[in-house]
KETORMI-457809 format. One record per residue: residue in one letter; residue number from 1; chain; x, z, y of N, C-alpha, C, O in turn. Coordinates in Angstrom, 1 decimal, decimal comma, padded with zeros to 4 digits. Each point is the difference from the previous one (the first is absolute). Layout:
N
<site A NUM A <X Z Y> <X Z Y> <X Z Y> <X Z Y>>
...
// end
This chain:
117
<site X 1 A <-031,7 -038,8 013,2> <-000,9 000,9 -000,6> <000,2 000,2 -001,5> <000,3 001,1 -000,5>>
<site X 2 A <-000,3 -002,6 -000,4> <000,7 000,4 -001,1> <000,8 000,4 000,0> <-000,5 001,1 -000,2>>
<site X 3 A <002,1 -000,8 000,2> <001,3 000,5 000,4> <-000,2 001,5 -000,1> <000,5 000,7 -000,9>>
<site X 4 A <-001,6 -000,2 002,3> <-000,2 001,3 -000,2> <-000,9 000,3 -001,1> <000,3 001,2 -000,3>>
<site X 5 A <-001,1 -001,5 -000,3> <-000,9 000,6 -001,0> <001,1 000,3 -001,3> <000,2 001,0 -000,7>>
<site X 6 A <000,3 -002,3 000,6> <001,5 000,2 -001,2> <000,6 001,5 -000,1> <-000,2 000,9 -000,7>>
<site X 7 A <001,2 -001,4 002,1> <000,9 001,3 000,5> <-001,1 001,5 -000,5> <000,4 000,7 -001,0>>
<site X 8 A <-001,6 -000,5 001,7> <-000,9 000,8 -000,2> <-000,4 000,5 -001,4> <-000,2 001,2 -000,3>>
<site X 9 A <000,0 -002,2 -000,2> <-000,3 000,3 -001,7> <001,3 000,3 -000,9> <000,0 000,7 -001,0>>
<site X 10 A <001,4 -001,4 001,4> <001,4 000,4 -000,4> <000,0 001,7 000,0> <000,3 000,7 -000,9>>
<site X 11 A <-000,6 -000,2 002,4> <000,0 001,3 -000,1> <-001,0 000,9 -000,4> <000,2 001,2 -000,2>>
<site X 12 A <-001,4 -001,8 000,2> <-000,7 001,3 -001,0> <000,5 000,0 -001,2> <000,2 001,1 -000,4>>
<site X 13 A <000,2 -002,4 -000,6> <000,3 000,0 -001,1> <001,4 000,9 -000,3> <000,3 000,6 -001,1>>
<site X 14 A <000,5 -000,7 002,1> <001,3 000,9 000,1> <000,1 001,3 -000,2> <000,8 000,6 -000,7>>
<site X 15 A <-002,4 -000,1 002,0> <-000,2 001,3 -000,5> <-000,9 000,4 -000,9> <-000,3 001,2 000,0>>
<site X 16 A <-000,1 -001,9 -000,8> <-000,9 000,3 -001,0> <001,3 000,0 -000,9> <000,6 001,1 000,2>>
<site X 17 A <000,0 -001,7 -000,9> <001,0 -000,1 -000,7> <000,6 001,2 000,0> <-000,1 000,6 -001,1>>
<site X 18 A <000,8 000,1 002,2> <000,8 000,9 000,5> <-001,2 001,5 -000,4> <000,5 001,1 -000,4>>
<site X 19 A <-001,3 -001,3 000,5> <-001,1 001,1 -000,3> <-000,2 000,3 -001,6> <-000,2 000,9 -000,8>>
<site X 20 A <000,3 -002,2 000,9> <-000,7 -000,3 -001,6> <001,7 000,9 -001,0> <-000,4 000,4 -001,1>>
<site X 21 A <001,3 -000,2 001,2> <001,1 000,3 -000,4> <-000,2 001,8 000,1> <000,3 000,9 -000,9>>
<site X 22 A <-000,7 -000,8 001,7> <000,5 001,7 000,3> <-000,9 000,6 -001,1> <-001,0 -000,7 -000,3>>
<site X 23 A <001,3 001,9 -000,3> <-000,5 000,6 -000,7> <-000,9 000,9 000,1> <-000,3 000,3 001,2>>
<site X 24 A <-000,4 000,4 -002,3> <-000,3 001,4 000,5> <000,9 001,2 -000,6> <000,3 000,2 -001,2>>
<site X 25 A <000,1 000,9 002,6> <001,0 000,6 -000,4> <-001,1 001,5 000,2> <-000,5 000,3 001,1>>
<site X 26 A <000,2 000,4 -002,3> <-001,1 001,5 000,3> <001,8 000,4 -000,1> <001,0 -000,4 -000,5>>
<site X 27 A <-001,5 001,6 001,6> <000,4 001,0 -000,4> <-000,3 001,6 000,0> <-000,5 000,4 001,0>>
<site X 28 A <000,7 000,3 -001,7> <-000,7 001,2 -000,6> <001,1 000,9 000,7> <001,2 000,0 -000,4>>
<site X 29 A <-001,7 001,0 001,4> <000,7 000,8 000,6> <-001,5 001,4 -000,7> <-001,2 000,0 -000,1>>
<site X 30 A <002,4 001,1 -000,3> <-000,3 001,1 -000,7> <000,7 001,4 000,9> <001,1 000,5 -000,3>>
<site X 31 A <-001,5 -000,1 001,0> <000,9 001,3 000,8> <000,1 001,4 -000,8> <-000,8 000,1 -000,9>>
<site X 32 A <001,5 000,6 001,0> <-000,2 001,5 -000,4> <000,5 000,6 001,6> <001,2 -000,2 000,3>>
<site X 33 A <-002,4 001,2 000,7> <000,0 000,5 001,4> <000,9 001,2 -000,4> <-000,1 000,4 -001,2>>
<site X 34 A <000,8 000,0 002,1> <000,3 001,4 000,2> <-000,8 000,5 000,2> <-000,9 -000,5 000,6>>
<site X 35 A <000,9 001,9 -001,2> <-000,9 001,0 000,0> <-000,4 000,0 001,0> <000,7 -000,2 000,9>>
<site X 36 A <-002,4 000,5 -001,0> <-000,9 -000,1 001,7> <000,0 -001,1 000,6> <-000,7 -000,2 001,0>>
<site X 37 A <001,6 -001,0 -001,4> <-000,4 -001,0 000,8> <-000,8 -001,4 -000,6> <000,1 -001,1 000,4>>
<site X 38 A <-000,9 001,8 -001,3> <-000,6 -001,2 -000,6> <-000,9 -001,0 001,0> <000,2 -001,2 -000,2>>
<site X 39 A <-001,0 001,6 001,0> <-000,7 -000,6 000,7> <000,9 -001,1 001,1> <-000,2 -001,2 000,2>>
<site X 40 A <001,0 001,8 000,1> <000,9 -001,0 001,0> <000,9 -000,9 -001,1> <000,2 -001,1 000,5>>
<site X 41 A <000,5 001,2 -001,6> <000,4 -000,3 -001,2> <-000,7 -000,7 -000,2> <000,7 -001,0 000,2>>
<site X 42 A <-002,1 000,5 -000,6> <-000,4 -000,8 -000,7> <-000,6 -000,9 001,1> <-000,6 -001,1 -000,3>>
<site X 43 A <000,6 001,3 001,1> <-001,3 -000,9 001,3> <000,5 -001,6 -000,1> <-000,7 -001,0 000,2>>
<site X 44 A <002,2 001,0 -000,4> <000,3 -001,3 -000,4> <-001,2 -000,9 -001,1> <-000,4 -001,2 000,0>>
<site X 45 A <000,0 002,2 -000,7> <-001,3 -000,6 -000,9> <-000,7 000,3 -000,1> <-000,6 000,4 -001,1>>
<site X 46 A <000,1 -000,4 002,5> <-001,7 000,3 000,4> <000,1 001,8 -000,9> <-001,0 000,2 -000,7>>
<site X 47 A <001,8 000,6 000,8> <-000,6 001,4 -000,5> <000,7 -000,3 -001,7> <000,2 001,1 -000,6>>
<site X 48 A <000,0 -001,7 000,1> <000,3 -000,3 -001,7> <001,5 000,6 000,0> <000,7 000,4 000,9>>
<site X 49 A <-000,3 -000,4 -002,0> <000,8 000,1 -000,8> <000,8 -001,3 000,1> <001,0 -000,2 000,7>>
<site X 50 A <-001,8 -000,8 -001,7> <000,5 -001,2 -000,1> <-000,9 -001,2 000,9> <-001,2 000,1 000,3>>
<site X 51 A <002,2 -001,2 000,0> <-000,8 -001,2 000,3> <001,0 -001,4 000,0> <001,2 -000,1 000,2>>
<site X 52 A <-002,1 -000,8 -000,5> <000,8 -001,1 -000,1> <-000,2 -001,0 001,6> <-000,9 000,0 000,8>>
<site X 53 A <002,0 -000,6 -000,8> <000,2 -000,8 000,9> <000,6 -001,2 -000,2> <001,0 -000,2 -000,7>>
<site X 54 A <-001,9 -001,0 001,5> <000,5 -001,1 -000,9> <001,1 -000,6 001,4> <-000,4 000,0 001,2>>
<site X 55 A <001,5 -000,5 -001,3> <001,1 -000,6 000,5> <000,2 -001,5 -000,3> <-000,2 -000,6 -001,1>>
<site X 56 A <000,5 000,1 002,0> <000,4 -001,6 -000,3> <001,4 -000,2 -000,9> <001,0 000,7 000,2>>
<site X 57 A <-001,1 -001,5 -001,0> <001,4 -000,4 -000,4> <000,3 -001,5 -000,7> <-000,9 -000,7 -000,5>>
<site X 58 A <001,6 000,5 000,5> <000,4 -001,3 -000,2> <000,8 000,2 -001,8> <000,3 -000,9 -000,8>>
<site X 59 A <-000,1 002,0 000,9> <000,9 -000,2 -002,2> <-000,5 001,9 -000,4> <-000,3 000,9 000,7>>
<site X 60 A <000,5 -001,1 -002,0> <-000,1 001,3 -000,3> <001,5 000,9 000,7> <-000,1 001,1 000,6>>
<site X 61 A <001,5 -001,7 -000,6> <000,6 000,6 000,3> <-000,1 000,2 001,3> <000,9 000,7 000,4>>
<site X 62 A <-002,0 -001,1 000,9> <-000,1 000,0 001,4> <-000,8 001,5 000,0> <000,1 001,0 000,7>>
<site X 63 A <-001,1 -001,5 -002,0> <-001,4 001,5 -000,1> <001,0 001,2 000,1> <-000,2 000,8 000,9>>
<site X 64 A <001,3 -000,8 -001,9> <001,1 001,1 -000,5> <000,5 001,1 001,1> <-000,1 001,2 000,1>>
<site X 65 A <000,8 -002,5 001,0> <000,3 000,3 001,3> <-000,5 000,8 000,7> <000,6 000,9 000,6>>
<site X 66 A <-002,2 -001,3 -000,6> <-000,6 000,9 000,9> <-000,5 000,8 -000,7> <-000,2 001,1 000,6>>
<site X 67 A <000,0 -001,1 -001,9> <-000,2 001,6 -000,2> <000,9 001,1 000,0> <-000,3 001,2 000,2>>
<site X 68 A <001,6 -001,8 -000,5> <001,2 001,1 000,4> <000,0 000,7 001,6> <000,3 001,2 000,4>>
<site X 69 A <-000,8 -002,6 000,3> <-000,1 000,3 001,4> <-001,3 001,1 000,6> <-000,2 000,7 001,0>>
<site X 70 A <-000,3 -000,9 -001,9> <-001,6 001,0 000,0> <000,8 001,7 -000,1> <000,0 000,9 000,8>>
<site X 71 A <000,5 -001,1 -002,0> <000,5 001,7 000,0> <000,6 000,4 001,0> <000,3 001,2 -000,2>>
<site X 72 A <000,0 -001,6 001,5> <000,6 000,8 001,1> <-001,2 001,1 000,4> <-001,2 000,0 -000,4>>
<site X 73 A <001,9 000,8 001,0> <-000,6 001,4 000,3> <000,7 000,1 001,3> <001,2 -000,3 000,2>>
<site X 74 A <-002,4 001,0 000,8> <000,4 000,5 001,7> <-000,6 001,2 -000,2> <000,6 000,9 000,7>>
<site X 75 A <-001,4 -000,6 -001,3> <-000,8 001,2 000,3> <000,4 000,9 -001,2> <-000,7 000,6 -000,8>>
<site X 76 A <002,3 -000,7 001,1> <000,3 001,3 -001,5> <-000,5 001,3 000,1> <000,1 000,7 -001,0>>
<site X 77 A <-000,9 -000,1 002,6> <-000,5 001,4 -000,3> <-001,7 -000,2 -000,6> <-000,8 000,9 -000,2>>
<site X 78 A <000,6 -002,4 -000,2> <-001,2 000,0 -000,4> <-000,4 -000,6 -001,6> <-000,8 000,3 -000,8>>
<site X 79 A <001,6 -001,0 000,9> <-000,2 -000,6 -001,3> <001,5 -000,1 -000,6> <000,9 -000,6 000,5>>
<site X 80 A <-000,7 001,6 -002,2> <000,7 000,3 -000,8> <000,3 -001,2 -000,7> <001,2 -000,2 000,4>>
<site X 81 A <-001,6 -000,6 -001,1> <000,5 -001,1 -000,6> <-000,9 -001,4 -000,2> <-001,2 000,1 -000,4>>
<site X 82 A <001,8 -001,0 000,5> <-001,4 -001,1 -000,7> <000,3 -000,5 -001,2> <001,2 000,1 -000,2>>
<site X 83 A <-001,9 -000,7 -000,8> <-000,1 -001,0 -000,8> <-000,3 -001,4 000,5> <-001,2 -000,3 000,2>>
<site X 84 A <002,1 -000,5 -000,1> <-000,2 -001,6 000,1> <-000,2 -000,7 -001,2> <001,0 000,0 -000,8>>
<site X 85 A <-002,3 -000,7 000,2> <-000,5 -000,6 -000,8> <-000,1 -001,6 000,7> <-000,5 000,0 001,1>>
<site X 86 A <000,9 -001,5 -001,6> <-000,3 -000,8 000,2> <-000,6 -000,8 -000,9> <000,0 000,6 -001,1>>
<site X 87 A <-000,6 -001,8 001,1> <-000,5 -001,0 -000,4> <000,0 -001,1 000,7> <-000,1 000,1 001,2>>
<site X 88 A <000,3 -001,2 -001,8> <000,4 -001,8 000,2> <-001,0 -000,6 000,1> <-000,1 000,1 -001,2>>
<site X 89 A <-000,7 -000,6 001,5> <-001,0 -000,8 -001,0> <-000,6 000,3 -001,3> <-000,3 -000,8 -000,8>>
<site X 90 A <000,2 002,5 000,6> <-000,8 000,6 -000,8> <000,8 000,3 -000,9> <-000,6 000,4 -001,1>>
<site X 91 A <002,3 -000,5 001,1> <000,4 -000,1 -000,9> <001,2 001,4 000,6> <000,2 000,1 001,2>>
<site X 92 A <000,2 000,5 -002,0> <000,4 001,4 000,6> <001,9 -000,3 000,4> <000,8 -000,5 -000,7>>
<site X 93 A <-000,7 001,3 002,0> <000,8 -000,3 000,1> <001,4 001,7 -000,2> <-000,5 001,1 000,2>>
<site X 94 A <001,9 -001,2 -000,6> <000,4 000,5 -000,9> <001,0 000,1 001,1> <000,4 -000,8 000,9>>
<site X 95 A <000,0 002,7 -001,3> <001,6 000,0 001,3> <001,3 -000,4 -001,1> <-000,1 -000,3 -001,1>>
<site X 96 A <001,4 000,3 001,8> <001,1 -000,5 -000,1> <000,2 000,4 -001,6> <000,3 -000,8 -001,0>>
<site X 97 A <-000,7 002,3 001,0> <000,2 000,1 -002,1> <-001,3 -000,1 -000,6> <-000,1 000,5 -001,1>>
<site X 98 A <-001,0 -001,2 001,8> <-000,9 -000,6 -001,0> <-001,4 001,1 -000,2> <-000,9 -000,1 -000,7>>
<site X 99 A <001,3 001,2 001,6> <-000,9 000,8 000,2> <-001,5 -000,2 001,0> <000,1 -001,2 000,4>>
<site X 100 A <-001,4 001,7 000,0> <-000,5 -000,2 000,8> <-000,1 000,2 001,2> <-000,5 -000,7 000,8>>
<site X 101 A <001,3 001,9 -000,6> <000,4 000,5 001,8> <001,1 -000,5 000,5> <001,1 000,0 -000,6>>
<site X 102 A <-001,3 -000,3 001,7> <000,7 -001,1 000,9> <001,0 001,3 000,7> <001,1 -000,3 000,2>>
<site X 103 A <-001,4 001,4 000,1> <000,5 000,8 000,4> <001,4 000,3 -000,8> <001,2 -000,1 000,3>>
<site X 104 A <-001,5 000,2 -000,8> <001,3 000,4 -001,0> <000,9 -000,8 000,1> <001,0 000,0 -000,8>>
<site X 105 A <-001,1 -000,9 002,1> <001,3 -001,2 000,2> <000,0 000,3 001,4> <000,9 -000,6 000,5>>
<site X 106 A <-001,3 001,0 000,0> <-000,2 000,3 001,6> <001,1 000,9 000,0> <000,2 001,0 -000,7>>
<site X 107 A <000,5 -001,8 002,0> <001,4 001,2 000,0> <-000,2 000,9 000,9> <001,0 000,7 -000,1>>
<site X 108 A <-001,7 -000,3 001,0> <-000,2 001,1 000,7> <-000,7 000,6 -000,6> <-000,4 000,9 000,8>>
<site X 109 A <-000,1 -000,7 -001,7> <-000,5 000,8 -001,1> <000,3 001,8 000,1> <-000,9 000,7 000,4>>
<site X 110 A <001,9 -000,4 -000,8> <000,3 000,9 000,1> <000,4 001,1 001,9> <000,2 001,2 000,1>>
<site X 111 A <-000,3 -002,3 000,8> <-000,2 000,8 001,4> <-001,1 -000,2 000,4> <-000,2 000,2 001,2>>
<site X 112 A <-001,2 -000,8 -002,1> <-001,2 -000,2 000,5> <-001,2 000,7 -000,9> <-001,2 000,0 000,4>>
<site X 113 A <001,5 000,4 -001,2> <-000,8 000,7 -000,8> <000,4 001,4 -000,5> <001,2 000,4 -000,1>>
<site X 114 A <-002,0 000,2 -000,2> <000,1 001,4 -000,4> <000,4 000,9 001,3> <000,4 001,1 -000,3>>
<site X 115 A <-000,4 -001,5 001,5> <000,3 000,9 001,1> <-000,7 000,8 000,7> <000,4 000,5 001,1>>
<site X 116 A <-001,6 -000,2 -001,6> <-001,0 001,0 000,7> <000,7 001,2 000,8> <001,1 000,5 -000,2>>
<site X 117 A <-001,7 -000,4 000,9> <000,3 001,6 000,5> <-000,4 001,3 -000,7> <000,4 001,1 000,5>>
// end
């Protein structure tokens, strides 16, 4: 019985540890819809323009990742471009030349945006 309460308390402590590490990664997704499609364009945020979304992450350069990863686009007849904005632990996170948009490192960039019909 002791043995297991140990083992037991080993692993909340593991996962509390493991929790306790991960960060807060916001990130600030900004659309501009193709004409007429604002409504289906924005529903990603609730009807907005902008919204933030917070992601797990374990380092600022993990946050980075996924916000590069955020700028993908499927719905090129709906939405024209995004802005990816991140933050770390409140502390702002910066693309490859130091800029705020994450986009601007996203390499499908250019066959994912600006494609309206």
């Amino acid at each position: 019985m002791k043995a297991t309460l140990l083992s037991l308390s080993a692993l909340i402590l593991a996962i509390s540890a493991t929790t306790a590490m991960a960060g807060n990664c916001d990130v600030k997704y900004t659309r501009t819809a193709c004409p007429g499609q604002e409504a289906a364009s924005f529903k990603k945020c609730d009807g907005k323009v902008s919204c933030i979304k917070v992601v797990p992450a374990d380092s600022e350069q993990s946050c980075r990742v996924k916000a590069v990863a955020a700028c993908a686009n499927d719905r090129v007849d709906i939405t024209k471009s995004k802005v990816i904005n991140a933050t770390y632990d409140g502390k702002p996170v910066l693309n490859k030349a130091g800029g705020p948009d994450h986009c601007k490192d996203y390499a499908a960039r250019s066959e994912e945006f600006d494609q309206c019909s």
